[in-house]
C-alpha positions in Angstrom: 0.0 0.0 0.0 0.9 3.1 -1.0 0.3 6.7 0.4 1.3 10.5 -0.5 0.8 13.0 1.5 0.7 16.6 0.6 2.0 19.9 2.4 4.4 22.4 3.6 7.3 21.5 5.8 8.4 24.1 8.0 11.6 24.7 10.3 10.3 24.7 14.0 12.1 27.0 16.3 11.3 26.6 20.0 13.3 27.5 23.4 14.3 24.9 25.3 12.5 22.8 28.3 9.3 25.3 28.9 11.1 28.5 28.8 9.1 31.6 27.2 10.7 33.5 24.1 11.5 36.8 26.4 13.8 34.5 28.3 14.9 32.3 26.0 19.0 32.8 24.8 18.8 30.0 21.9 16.4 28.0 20.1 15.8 24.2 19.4 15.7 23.7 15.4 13.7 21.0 13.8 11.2 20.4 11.2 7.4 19.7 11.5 4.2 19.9 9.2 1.0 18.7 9.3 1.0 16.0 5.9 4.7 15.4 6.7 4.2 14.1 10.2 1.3 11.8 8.9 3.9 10.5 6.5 6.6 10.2 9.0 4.0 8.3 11.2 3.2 5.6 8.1 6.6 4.9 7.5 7.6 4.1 11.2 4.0 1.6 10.9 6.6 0.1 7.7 3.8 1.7 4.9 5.2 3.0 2.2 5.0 6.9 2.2 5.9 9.7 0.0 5.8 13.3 1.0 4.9 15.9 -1.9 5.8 19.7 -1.2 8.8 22.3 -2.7 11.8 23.2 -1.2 14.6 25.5 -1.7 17.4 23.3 -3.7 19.6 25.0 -0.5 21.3 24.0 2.7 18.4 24.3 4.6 15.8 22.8 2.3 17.9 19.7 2.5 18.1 19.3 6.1 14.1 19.6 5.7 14.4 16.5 3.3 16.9 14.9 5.4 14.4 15.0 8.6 12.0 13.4 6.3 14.9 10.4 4.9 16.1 9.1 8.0 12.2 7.7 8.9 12.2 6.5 5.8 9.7 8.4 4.1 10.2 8.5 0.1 10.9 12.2 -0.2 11.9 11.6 -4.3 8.9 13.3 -5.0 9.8 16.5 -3.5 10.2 19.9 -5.8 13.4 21.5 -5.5 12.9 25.3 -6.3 12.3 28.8 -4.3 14.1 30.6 -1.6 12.4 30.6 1.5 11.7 27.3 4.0 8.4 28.3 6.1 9.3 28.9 10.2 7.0 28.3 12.9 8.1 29.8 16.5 6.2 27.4 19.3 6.6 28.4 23.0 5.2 25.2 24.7 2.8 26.1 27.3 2.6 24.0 31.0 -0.4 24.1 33.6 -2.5 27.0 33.2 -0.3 29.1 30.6 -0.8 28.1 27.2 1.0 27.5 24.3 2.3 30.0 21.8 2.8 29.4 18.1 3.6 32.3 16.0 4.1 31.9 11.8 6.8 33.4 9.5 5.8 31.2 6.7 5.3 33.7 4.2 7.1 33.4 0.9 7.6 30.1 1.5 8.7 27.6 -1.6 5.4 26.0 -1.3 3.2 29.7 -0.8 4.9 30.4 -4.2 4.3 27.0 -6.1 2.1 26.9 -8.9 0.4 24.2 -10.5 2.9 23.9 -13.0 5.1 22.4 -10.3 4.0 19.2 -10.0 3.0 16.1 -12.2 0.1 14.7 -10.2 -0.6 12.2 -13.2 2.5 10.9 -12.4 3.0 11.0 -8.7 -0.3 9.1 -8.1 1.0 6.3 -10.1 0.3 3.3 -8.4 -0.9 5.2 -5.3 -3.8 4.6 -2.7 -4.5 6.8 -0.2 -3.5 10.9 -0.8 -4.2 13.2 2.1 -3.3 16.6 2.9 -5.1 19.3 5.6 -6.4 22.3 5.5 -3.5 24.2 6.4 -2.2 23.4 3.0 -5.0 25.5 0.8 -4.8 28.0 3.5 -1.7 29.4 2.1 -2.8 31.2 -0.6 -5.0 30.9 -3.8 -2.7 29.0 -5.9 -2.3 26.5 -3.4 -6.1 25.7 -3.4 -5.5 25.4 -7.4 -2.8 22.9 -6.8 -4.2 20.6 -3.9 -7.8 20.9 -6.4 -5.3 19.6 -9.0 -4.0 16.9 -7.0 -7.6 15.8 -5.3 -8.9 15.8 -8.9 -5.8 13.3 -10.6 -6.2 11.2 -7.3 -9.5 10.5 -8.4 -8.9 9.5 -11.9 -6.5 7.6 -10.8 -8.7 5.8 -7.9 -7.1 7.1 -5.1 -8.8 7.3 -1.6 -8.3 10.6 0.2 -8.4 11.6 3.4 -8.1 15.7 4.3 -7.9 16.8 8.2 -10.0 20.0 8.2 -7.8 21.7 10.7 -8.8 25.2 10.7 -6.3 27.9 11.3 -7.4 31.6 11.4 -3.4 32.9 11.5 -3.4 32.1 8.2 -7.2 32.6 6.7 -10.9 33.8 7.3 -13.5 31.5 8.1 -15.3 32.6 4.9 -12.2 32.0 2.8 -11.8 28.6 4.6 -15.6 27.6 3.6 -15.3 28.2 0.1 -12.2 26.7 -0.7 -12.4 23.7 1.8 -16.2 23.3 0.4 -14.8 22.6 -3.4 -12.2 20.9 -2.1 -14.1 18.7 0.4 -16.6 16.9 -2.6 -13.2 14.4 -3.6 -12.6 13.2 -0.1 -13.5 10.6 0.8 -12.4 10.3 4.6 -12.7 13.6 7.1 -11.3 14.4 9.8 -12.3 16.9 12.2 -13.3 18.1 15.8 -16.3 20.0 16.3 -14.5 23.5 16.4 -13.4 23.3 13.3 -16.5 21.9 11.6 -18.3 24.9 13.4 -15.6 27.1 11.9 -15.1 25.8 8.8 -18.6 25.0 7.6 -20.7 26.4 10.1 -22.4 22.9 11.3 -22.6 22.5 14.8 -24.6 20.1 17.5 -27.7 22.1 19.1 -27.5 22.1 22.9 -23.6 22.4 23.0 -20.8 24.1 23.9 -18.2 23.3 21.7 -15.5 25.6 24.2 -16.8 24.0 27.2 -14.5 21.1 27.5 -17.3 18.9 28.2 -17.8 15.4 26.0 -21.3 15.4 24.6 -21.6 11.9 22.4 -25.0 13.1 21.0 -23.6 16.0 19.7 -20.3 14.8 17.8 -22.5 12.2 16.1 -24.9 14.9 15.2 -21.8 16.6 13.6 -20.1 13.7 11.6 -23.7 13.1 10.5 -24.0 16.4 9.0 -20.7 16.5 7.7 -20.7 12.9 5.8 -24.7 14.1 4.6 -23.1 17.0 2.9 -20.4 16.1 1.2 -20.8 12.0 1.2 -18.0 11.4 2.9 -17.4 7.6 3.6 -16.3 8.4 7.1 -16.2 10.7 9.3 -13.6 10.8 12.4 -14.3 13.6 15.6 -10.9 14.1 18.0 -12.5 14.8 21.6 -10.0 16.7 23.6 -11.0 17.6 26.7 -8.7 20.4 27.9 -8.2 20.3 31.7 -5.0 22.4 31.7 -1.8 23.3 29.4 -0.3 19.9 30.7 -3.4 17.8 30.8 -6.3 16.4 28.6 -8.5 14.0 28.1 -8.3 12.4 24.7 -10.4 10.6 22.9 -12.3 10.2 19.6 -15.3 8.6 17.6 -15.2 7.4 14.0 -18.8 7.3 12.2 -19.4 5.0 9.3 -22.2 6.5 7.1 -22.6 3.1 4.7 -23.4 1.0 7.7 -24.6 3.8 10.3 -22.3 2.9 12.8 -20.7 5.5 15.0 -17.9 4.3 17.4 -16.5 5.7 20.6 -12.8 5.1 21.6 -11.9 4.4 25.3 -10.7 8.2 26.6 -6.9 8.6 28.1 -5.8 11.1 30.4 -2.7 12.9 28.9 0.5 14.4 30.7 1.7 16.3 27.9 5.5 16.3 26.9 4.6 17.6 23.5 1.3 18.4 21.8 2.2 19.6 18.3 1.6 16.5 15.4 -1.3 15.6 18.2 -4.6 15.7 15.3 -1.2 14.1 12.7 -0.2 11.3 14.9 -4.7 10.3 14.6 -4.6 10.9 11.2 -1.4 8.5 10.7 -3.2 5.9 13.1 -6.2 6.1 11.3 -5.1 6.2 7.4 -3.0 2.9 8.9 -5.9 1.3 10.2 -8.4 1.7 7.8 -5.6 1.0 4.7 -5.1 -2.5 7.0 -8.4 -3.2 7.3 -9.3 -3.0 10.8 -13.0 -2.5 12.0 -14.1 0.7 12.4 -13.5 0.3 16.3 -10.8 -1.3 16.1 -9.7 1.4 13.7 -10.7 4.4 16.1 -8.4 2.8 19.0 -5.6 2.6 17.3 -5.6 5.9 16.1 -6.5 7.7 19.4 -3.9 5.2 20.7 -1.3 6.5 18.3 -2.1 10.3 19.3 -2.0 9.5 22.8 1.4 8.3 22.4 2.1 11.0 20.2 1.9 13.8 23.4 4.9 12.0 25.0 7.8 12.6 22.5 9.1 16.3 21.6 8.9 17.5 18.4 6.5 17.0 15.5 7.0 13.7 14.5 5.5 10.3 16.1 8.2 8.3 16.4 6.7 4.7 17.5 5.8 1.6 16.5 3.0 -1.2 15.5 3.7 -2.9 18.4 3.6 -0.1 20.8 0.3 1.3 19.3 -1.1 -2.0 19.7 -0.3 -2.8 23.2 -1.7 0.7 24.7 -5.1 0.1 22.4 -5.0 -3.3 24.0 -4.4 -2.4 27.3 -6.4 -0.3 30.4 -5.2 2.9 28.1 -3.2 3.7 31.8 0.3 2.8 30.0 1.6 0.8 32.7 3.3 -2.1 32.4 1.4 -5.1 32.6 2.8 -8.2 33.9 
């Protein structure tokens, strides 16, 4: 099986330990992107998994690729071309002071692609799964011309795809993000969401909820996946339940809705001590494109992706760097992550 993913791969600059930026005299550097850490998660599960984005043909744009190589994911599809490699400044937040992320992304390679980069005829050759978020489109107008491109040869081709709806209004408005992501939205095939970005996104929410509250409501995010899969036929719909208790702690959980057979399912809920929440909503989306790709129930499909992302908050950085095995055994287990003798 074989999966491309779709995005831009920025440099991630962040102080070290939980140190704020006024206090901070030098910066952790590494590299992190919504699609790439999806990838990144495949090829640790053994998929194979190609990232698609441009780069400058520079020092820097090769350590980008290089981050990408040493996980094994197939970076051969990668444009070389532009000057700039996106930066994202993250100040990791603890207890009751939250995280900062602040964006100098513009002028990026990718921003400045065009459609004319990229053969998608030939990249989806003997593909089957293509997914991307909605970060990607957000970064400008030829971007949603290229991922429309790309959603559109994927489907000649017979390509699933998946698209995370991950809303981000740094980098567009909410009426900018409802037409594009509506156009883009009638190829895919498998969404992902949570209920703030459906509600910001697309305007569909549950009645008799507050998405902010923190507070689970099962009725509701089943009203929502419904809505979503009834109006763009999506096959499935997945809903990531975070309950947010502080900067360091959540409650994590999430329910995948089948809308052939009906059949909405409910992950068991774990309670996070966050090391590192950034690639959270990737590391699920990974789990979950592995899963479904492997044929696992649609249960059996939610836990391992929750499972994944649960794992996920433990390591620094963007990428989830864990195993089958390991994803297996916490799904399989009391979700506590002790060992079990």
């Amino acid at each position: 099986m074989k999966i491309v993913t779709f995005g831009e791969l920025m440099i991630r600059l962040q102080p070290y330990n939980y140190e704020r930026f006024v206090q901070a005299d030098h910066l952790e550097f590494t590299f992190g992107g919504g699609e790439a850490n999806v990838a990144v998660s495949l090829a640790n599960y053994g998929m194979d998994a190609a990232f698609v984005t441009k780069l400058p043909a520079h020092t820097i744009g090769q350590c980008a690729v290089n981050s990408l190589r040493r996980y094994g994911v197939d970076t051969s599809k990668i444009v070389r071309g532009g000057d700039r490699v996106g930066i994202y400044f993250n100040e990791k937040g603890a207890s009751q002071r939250g995280s900062v992320c602040i964006y100098d992304r513009a002028h990026s390679a990718i921003q400045e692609a065009t459609t004319a980069d990229f053969d998608w005829n030939k990249i989806f050759e003997g593909v089957d799964w293509f997914h991307f978020t909605g970060i990607t489109p957000a970064l400008g107008p030829n971007v949603v011309d290229i991922c429309r491109e790309a959603c559109q040869a994927a489907k000649a081709h017979g390509v699933k795809i998946s698209c995370d709806l991950n809303y981000r209004g740094k980098l567009w408005t909410r009426e900018q993000a409802r037409e594009a992501m509506t156009d883009l939205c009638q190829y895919v095939d498998v969404c992902i969401s949570n209920e703030e970005d459906a509600k910001d996104v697309f305007g569909i929410e549950a009645e008799s909820t507050d998405i902010y509250a923190g507070e689970i409501n099962h009725e509701g995010y089943k009203s929502v996946a419904k809505q979503l899969a009834d109006k763009f036929g999506f096959e499935k719909v997945a809903i990531t339940l975070r309950e947010s208790h502080s900067a360091s702690d959540n409650g994590w959980s999430a329910m995948l809705f089948d809308a052939k057979t009906g059949e909405y399912c409910f992950s068991k809920k774990y309670e996070l001590r966050i090391i590192d929440r950034v690639g959270g909503g990737d590391s699920f989306g990974g789990g979950l494109i592995y899963a479904l790709l492997n044929g696992k129930s649609t249960q059996d499909a939610v836990e391992f992706a929750v499972a994944a992302s649960a794992l996920k908050h433990t390591i620094e950085g963007d990428y989830n760097m864990v195993t089958v095995a390991e994803v297996e055994k916490l799904a399989g287990g009391d979700g506590s992550g002790r060992i079990q003798r």
